[in-house]
N, CA, C and O atoms as a printed pandas DataFrame, in Angstrom:
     atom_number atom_name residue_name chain_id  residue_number  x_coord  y_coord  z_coord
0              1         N          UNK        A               1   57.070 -113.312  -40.265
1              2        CA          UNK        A               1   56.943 -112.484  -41.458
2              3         C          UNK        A               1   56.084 -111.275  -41.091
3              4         O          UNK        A               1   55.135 -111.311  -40.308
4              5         N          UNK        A               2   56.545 -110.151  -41.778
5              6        CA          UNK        A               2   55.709 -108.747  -41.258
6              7         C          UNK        A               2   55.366 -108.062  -42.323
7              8         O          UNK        A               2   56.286 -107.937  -43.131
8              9         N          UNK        A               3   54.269 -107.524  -42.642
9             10        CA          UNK        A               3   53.698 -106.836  -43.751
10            11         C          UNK        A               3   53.536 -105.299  -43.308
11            12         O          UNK        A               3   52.940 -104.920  -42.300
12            13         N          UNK        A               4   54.284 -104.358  -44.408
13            14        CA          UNK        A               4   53.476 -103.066  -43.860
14            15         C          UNK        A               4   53.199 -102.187  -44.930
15            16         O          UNK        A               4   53.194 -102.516  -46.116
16            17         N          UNK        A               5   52.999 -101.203  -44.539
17            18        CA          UNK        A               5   53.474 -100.220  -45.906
18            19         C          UNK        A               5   51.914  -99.629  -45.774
19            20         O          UNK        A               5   51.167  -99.897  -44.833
20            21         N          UNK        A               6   51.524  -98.638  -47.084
21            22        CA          UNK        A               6   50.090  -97.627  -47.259
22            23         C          UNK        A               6   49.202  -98.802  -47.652
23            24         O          UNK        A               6   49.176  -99.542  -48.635
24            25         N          UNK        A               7   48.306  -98.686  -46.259
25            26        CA          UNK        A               7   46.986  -99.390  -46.206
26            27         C          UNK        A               7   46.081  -98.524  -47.136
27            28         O          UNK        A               7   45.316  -99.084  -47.921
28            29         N          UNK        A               8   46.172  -96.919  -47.044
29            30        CA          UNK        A               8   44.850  -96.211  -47.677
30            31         C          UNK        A               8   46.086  -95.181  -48.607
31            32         O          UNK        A               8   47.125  -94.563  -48.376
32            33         N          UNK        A               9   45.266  -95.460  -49.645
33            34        CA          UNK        A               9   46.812  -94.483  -51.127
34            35         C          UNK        A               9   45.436  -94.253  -51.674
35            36         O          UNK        A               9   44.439  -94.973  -51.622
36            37         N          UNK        A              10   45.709  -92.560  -52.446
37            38        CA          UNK        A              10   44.757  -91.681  -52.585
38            39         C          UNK        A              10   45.477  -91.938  -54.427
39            40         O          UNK        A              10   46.636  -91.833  -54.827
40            41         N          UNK        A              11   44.406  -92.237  -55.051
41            42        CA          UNK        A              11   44.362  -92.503  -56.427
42            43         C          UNK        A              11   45.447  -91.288  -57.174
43            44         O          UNK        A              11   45.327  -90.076  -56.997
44            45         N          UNK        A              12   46.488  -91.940  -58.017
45            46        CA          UNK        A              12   47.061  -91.146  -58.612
46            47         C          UNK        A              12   48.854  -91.328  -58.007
47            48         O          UNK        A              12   49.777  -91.021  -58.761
48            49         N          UNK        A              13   49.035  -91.698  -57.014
49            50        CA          UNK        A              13   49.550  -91.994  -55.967
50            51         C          UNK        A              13   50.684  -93.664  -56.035
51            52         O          UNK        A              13   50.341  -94.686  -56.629
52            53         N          UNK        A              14   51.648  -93.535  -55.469
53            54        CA          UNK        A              14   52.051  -95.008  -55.237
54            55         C          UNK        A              14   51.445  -95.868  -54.218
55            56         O          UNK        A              14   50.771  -95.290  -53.365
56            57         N          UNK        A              15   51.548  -97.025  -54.154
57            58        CA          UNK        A              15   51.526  -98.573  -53.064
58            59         C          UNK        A              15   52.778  -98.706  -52.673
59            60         O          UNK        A              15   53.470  -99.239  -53.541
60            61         N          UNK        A              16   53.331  -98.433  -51.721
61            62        CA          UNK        A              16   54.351  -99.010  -51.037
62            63         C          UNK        A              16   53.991 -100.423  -49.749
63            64         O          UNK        A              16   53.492 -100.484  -48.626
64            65         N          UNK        A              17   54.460 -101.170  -50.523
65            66        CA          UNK        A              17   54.546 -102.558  -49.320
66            67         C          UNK        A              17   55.436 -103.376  -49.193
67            68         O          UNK        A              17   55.720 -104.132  -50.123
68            69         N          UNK        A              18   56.225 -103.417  -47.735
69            70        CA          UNK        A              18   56.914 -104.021  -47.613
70            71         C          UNK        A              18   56.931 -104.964  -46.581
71            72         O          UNK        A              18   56.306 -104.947  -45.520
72            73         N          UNK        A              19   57.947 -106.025  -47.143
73            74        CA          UNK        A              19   57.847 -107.678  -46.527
74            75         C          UNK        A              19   58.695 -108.280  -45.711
75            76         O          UNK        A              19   59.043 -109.297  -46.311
76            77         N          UNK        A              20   59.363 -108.221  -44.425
77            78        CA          UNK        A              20   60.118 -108.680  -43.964
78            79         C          UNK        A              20   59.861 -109.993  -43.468
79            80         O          UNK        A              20   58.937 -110.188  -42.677
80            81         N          UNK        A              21   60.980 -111.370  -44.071
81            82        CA          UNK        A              21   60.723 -112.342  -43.062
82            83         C          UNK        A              21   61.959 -112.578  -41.952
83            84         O          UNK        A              21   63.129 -112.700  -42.314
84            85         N          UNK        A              22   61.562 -112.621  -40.640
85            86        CA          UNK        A              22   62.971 -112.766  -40.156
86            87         C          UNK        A              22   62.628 -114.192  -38.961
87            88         O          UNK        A              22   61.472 -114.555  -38.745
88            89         N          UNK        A              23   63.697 -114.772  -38.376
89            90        CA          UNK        A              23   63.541 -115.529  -37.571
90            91         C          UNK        A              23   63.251 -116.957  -38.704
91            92         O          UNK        A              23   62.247 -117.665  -38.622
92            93         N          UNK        A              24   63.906 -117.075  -39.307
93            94        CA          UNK        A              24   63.761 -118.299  -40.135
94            95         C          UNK        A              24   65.399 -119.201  -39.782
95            96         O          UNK        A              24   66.428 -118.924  -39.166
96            97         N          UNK        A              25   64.818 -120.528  -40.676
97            98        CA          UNK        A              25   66.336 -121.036  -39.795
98            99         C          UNK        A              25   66.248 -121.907  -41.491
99           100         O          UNK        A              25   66.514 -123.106  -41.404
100          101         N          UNK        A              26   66.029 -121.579  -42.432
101          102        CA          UNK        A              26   66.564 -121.810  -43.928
102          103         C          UNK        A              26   66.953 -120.592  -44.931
103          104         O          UNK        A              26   66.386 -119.531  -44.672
104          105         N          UNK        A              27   67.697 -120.593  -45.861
105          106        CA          UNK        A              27   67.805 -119.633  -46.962
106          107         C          UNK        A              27   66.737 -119.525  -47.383
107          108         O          UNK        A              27   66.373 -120.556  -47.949
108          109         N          UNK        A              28   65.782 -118.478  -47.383
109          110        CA          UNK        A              28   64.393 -118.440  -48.767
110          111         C          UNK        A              28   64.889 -118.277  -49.921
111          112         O          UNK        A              28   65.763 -117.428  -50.097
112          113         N          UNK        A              29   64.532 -118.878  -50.697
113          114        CA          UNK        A              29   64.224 -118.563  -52.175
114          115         C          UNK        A              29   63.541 -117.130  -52.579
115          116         O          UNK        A              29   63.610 -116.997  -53.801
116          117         N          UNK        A              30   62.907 -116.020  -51.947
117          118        CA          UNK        A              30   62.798 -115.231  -52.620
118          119         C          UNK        A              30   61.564 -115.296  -52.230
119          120         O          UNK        A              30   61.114 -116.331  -51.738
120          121         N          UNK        A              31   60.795 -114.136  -52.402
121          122        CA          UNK        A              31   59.273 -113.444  -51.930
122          123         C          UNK        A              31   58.399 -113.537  -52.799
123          124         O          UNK        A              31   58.899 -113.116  -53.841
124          125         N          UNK        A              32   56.817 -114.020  -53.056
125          126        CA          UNK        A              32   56.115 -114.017  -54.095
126          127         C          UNK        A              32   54.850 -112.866  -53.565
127          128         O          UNK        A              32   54.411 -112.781  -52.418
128          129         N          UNK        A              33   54.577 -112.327  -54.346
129          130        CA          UNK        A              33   53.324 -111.427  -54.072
130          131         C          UNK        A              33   52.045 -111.421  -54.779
131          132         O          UNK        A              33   52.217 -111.205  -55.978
132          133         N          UNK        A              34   50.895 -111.574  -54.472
133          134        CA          UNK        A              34   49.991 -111.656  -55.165
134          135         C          UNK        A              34   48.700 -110.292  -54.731
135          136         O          UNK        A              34   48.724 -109.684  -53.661
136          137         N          UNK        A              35   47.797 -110.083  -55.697
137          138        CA          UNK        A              35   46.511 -109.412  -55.002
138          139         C          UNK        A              35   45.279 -109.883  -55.393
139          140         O          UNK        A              35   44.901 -110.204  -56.520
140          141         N          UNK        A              36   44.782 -109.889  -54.501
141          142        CA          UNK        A              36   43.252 -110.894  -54.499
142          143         C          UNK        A              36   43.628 -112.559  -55.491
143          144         O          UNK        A              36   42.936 -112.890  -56.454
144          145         N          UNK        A              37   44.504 -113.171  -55.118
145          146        CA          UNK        A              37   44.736 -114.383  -55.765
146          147         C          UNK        A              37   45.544 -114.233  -56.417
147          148         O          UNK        A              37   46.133 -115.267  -56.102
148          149         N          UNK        A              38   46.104 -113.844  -57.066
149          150        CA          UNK        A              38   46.555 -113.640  -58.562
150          151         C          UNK        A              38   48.322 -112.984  -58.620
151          152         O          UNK        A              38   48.671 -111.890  -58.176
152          153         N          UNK        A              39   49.003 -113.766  -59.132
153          154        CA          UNK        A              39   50.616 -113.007  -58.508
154          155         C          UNK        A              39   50.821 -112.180  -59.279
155          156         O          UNK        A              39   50.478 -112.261  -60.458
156          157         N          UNK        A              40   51.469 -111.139  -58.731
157          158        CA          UNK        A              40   51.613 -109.960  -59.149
158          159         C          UNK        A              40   53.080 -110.149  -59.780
159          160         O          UNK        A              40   53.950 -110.792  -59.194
160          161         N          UNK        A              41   53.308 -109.436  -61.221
161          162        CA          UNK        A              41   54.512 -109.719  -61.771
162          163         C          UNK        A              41   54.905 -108.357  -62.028
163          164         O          UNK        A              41   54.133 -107.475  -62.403
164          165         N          UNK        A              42   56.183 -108.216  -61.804
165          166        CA          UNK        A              42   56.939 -107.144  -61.804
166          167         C          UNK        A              42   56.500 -106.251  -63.427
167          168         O          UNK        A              42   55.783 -106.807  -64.260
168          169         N          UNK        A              43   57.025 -104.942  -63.627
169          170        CA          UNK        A              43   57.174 -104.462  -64.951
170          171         C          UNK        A              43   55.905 -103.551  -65.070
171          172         O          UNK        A              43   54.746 -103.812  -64.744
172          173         N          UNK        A              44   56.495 -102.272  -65.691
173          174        CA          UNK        A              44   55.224 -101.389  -66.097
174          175         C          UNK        A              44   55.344 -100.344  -64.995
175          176         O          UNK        A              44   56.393  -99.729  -64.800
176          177         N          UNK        A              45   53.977 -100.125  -64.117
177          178        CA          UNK        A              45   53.597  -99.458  -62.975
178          179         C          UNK        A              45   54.590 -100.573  -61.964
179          180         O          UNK        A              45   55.062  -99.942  -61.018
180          181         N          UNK        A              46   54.945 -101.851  -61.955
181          182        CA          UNK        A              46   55.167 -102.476  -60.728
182          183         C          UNK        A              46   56.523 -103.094  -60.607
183          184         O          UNK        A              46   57.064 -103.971  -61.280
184          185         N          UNK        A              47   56.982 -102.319  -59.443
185          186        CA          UNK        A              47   58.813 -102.577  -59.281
186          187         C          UNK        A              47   58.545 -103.708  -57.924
187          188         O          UNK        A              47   57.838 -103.389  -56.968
188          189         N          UNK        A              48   59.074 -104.741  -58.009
189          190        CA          UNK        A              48   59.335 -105.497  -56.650
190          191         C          UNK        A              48   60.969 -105.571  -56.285
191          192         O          UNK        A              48   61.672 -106.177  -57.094
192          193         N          UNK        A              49   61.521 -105.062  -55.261
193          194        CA          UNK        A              49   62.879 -104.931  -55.155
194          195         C          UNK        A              49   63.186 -105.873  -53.589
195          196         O          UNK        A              49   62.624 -105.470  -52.571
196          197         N          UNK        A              50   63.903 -106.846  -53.536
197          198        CA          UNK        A              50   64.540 -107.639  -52.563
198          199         C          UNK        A              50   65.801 -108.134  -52.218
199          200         O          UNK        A              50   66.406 -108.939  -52.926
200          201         N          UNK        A              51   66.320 -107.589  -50.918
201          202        CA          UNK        A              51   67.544 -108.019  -50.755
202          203         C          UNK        A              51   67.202 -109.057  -49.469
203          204         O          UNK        A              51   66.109 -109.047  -48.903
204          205         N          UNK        A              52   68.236 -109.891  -49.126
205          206        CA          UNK        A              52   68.805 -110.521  -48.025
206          207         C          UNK        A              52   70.164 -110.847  -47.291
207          208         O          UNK        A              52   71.201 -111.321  -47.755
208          209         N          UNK        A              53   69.850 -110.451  -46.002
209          210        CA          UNK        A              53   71.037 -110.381  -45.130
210          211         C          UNK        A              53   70.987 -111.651  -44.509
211          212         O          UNK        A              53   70.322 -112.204  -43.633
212          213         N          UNK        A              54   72.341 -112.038  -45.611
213          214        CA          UNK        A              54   72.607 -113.205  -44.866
214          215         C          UNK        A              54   73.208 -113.703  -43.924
215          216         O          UNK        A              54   73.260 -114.925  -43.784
216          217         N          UNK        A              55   73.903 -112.678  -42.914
217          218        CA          UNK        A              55   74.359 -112.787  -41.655
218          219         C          UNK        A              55   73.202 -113.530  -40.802
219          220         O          UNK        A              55   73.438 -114.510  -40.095
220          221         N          UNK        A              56   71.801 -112.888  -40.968
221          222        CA          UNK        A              56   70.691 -112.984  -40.122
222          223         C          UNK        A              56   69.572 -113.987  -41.076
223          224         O          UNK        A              56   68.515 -114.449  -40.645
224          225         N          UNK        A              57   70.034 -114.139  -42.240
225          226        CA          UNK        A              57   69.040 -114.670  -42.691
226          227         C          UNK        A              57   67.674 -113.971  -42.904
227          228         O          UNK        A              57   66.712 -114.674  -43.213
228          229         N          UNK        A              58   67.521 -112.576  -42.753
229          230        CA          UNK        A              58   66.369 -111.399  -42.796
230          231         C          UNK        A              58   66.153 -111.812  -44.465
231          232         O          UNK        A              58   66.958 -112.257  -45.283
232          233         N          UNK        A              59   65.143 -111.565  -44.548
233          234        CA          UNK        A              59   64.742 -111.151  -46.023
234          235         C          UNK        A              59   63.809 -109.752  -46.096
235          236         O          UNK        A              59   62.728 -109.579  -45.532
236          237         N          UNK        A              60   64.546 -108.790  -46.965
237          238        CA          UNK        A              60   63.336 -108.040  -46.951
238          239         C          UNK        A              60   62.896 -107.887  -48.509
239          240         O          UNK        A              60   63.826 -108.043  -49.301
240          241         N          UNK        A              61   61.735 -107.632  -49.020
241          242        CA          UNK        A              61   60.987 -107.350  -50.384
242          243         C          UNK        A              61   60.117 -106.353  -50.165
243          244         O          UNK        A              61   59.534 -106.058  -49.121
244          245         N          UNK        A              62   60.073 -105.866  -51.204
245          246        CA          UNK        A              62   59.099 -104.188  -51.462
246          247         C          UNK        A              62   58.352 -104.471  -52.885
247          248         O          UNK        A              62   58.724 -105.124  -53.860
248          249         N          UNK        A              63   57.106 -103.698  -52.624
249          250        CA          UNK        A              63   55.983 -103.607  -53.708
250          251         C          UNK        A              63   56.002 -102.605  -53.777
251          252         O          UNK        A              63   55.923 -101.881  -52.785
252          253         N          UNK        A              64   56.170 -101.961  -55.573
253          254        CA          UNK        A              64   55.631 -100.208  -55.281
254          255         C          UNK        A              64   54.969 -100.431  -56.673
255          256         O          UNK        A              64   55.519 -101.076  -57.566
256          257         N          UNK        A              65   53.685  -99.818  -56.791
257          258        CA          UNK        A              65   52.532  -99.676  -57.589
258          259         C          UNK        A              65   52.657  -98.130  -57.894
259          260         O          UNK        A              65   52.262  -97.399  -56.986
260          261         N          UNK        A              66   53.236  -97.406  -59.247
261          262        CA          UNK        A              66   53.340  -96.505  -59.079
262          263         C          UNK        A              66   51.704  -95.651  -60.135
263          264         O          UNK        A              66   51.015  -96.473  -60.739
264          265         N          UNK        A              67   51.365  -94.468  -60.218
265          266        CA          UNK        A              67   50.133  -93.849  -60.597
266          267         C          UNK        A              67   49.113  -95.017  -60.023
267          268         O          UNK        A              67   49.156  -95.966  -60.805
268          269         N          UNK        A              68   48.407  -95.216  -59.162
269          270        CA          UNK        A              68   47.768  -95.874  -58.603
270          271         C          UNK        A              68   46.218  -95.760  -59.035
271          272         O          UNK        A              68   45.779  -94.646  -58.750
272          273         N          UNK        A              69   45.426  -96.466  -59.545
273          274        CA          UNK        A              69   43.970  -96.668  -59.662
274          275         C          UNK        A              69   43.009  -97.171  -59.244
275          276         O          UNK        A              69   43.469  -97.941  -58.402
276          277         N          UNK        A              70   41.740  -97.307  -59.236
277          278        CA          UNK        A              70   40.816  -98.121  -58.484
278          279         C          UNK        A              70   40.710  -99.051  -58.840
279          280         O          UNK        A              70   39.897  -99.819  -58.325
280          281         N          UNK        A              71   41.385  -99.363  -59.751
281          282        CA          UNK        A              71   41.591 -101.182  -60.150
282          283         C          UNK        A              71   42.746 -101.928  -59.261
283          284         O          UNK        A              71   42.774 -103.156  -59.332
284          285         N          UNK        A              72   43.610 -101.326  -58.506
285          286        CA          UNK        A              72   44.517 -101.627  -57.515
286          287         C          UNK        A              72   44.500 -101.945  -56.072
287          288         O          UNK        A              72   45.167 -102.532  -55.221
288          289         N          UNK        A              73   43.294 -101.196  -56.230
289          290        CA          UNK        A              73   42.551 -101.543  -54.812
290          291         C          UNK        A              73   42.416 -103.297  -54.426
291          292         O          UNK        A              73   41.942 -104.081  -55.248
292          293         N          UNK        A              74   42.992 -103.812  -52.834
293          294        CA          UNK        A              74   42.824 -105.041  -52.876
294          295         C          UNK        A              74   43.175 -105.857  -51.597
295          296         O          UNK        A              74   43.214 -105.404  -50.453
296          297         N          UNK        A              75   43.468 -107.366  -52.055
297          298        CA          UNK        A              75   44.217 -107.841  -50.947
298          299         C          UNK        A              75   45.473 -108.173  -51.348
299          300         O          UNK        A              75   45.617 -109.023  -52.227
300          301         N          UNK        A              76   46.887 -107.356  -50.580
301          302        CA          UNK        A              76   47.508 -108.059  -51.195
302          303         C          UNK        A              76   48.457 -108.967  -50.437
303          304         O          UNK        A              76   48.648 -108.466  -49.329
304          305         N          UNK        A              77   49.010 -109.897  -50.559
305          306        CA          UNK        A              77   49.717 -110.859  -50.180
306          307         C          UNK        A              77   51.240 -111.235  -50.171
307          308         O          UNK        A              77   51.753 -111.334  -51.285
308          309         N          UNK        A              78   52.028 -111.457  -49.091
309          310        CA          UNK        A              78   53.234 -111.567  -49.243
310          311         C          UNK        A              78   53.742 -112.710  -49.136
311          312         O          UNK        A              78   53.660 -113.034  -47.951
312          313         N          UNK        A              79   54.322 -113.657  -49.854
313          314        CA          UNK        A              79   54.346 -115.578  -49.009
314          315         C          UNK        A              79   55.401 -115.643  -49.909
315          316         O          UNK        A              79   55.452 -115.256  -51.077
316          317         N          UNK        A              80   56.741 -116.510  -48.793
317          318        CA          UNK        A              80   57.889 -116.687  -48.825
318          319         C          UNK        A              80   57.674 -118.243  -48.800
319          320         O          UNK        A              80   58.635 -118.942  -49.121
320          321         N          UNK        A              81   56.567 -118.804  -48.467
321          322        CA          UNK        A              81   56.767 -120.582  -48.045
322          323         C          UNK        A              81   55.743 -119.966  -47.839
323          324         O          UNK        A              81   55.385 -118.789  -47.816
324          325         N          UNK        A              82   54.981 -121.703  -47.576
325          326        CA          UNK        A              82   53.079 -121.837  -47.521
326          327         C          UNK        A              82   52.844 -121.894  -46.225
327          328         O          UNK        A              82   51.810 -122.267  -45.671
328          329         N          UNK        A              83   54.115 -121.405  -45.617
329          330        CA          UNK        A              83   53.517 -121.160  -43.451
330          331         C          UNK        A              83   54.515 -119.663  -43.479
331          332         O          UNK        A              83   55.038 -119.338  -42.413
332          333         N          UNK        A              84   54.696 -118.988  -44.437
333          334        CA          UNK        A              84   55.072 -117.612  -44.083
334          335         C          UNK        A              84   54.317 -116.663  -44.754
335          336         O          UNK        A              84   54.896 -115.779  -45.384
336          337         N          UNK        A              85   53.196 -116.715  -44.713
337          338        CA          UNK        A              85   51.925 -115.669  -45.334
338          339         C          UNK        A              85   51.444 -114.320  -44.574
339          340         O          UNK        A              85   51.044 -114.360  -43.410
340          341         N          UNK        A              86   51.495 -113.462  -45.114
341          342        CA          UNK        A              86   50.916 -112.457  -44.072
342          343         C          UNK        A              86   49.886 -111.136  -45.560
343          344         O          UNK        A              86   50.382 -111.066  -46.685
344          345         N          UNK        A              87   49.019 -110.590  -45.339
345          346        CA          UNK        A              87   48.465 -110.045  -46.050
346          347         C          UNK        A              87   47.424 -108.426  -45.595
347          348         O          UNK        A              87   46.925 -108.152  -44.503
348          349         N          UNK        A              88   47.398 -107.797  -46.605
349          350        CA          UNK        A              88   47.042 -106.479  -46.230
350          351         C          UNK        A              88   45.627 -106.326  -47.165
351          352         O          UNK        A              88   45.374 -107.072  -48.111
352          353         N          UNK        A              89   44.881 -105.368  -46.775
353          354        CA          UNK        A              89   43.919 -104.855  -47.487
354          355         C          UNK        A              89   44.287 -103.153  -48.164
355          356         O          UNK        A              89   44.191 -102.136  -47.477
356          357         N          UNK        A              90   44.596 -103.166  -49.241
357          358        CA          UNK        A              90   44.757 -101.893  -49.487
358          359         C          UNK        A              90   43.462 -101.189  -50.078
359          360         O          UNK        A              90   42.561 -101.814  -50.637
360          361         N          UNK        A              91   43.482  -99.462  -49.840
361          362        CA          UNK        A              91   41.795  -99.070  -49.961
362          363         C          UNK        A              91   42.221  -97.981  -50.994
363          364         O          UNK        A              91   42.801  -97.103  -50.355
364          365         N          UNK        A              92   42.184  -97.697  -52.189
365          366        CA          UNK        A              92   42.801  -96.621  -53.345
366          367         C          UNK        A              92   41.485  -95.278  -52.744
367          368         O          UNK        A              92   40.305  -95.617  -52.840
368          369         N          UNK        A              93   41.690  -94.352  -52.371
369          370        CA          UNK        A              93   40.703  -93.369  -52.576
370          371         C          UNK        A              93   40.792  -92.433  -53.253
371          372         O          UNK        A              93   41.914  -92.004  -53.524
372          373         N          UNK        A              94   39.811  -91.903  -53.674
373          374        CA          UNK        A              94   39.565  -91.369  -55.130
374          375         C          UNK        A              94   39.704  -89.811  -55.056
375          376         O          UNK        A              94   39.557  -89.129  -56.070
């Protein structure tokens, strides 16, 4: 699983993060995202968009946080299954 996307987003601004899991040898169910604990649910400022290629079994998922604030600032988390975790620190600057 690979996490990437804007580590440092200048307030006012979107979060782009995205989630690829690849090299799996089951169908996932689908990507959950959380920040600092807490899952993040779609709607409002927050679009989560995911497709999968099922030739390869790839999954990819995207986070976008759009007008961005210092309340957004965080850790956030990508987990497909409880051994496919990978996580970022995002830094909002002002």
């Amino acid at each position: 699983i690979k996490l990437s996307g804007t580590q440092y987003v200048e307030k006012g601004t979107t979060i782009d993060l995205n989630c690829t899991a690849t090299d799996i040898d089951y169908r996932p169910k689908g990507v959950d995202w959380f920040k600092d604990g807490t899952r993040v649910k779609a709607g409002g400022r927050t679009l989560v968009t995911e497709y999968l290629v099922s030739e390869t079994n790839v999954l990819h998922s995207r986070l976008e946080i759009e007008r961005v604030g210092m309340e957004d600032a965080g850790t956030y988390v990508c987990r497909f299954s409880q051994h496919h975790v990978e996580s970022m620190k995002v830094i909002v600057l002002n």
